[in-house]
C-alpha positions in Angstrom: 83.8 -60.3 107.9 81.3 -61.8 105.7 77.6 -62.3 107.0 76.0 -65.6 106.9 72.7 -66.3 106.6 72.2 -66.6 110.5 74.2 -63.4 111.3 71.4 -61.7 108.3 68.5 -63.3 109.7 70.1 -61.4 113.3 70.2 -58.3 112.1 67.0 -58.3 110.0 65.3 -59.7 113.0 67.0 -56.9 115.3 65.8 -54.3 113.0 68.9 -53.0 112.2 69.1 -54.2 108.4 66.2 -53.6 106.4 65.4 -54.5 102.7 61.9 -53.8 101.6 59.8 -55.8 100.4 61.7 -58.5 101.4 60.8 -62.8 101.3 63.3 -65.0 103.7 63.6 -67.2 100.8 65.6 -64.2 99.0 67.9 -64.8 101.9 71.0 -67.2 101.0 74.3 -68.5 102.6 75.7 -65.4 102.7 73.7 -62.8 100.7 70.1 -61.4 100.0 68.9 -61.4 96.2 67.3 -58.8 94.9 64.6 -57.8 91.8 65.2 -55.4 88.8 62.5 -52.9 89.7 60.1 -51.3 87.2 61.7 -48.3 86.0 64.8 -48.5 83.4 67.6 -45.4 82.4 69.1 -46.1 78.6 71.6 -44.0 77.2 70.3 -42.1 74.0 72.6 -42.6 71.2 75.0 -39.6 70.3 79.0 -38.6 69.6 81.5 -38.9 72.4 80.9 -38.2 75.6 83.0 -35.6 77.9 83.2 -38.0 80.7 84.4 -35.3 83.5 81.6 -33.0 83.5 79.0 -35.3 82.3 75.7 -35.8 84.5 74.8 -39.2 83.2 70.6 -37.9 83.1 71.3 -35.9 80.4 72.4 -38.3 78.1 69.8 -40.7 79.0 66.0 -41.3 79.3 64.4 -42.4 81.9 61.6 -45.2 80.6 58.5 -47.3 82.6 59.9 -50.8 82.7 56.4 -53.3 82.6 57.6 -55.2 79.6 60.8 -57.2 78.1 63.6 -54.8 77.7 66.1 -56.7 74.8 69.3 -55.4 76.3 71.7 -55.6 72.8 75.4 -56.9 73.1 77.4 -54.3 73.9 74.7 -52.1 75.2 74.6 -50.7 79.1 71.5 -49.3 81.0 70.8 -48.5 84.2 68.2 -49.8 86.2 67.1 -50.2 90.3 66.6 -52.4 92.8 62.6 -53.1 93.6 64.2 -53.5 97.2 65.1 -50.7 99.4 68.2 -51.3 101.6 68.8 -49.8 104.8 72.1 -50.9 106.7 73.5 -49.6 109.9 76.8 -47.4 110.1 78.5 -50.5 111.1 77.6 -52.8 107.7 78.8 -52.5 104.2 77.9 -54.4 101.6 78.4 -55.4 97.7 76.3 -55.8 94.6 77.1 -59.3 93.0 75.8 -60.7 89.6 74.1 -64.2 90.1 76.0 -67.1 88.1 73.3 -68.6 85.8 73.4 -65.1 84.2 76.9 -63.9 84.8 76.9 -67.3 82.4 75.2 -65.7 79.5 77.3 -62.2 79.7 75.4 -60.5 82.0 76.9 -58.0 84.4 75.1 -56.1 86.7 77.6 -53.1 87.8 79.9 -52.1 85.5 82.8 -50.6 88.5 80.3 -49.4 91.2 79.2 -52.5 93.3 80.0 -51.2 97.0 77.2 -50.1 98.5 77.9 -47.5 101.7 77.7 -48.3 105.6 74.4 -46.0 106.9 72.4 -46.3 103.3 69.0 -46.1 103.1 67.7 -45.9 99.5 67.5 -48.2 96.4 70.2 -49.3 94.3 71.7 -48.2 91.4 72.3 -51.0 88.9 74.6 -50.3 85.6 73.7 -53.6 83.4 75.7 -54.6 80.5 75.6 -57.4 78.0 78.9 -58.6 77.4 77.5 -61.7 75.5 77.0 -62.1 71.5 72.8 -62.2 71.9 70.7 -60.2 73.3 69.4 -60.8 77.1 65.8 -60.0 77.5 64.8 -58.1 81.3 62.1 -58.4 83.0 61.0 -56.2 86.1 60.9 -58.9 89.4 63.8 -61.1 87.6 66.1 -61.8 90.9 68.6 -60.0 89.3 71.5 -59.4 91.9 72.8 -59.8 95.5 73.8 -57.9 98.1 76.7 -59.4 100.1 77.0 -58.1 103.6 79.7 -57.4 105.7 80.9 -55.4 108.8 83.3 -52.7 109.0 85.7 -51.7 111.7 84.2 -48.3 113.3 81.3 -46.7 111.6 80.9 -44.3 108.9 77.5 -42.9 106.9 77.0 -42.3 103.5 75.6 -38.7 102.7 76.7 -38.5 99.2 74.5 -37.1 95.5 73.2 -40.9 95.8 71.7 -41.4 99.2 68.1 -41.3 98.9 68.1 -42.7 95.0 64.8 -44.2 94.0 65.2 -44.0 90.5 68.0 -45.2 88.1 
């Protein structure tokens, strides 16, 4: 089941969800926004890629994200959450775009928009541009949200990922 704003507020309040720094007006219906954080990963440009042995760091550079970053049609980079996310073993969520710019071709996880019961770390954002202009990013742009929801039973997430902090 989905979480509502109430059932968020609950769990915040109970201290069993955390997402920090966090404002209760980042807090909607049924999700919590969240801010492009300051640090951005773009892929350097190069031939093809072997895709199954392929550590996606060495193809990329990692850069200081204070400025506009024109993200090209067509182009994907990587960037993180300003928000760290802690859930219980017992809540799931899922990384959504936000419509106004899902509306200009924006798309903030190319296939990887489940975040794990038990996290506790930053997350991962693969941004694309699927419009004909370029998009211009900023660090602090509300950028996503994290829909919520519980699981049956509990699991933990202990995967190469779990204490990310950078993209």
């Amino acid at each position: 089941m989905i979480l509502s704003r109430d059932a968020i507020i609950a769990e915040i309040d109970a201290g069993r969800i955390r997402v920090t720094p966090l404002e209760r007006d980042q807090i909607g219906p049924a999700s919590i926004d969240l801010h492009l954080g300051n640090e951005i990963r773009v892929f350097e440009p190069g031939g093809p890629i072997e895709i199954a042995d392929t550590d996606h760091t060495a193809i990329s550079a990692l850069r200081p994200f204070d400025a506009g970053y024109p993200l090209a049609p067509g182009e994907t980079i990587h960037g993180i959450t300003r928000e760290r996310v802690t859930l219980p073993c017992d809540i799931a969520g899922w990384l959504e775009g936000r419509s106004r710019y899902a509306r200009l071709g924006l798309l903030i996880h190319v296939s990887a928009g489940f975040v794990c019961p038990g996290v506790d770390n930053h997350q991962v954002l693969e941004i694309s541009n699927l419009g004909g202009r370029p998009l211009v990013l900023r660090p602090d742009l509300r950028i996503c949200q994290i829909i919520l929801q519980r699981c049956e039973g509990e699991a933990r997430y202990d995967g190469r990922f779990a204490t990310q902090t950078r993209p």
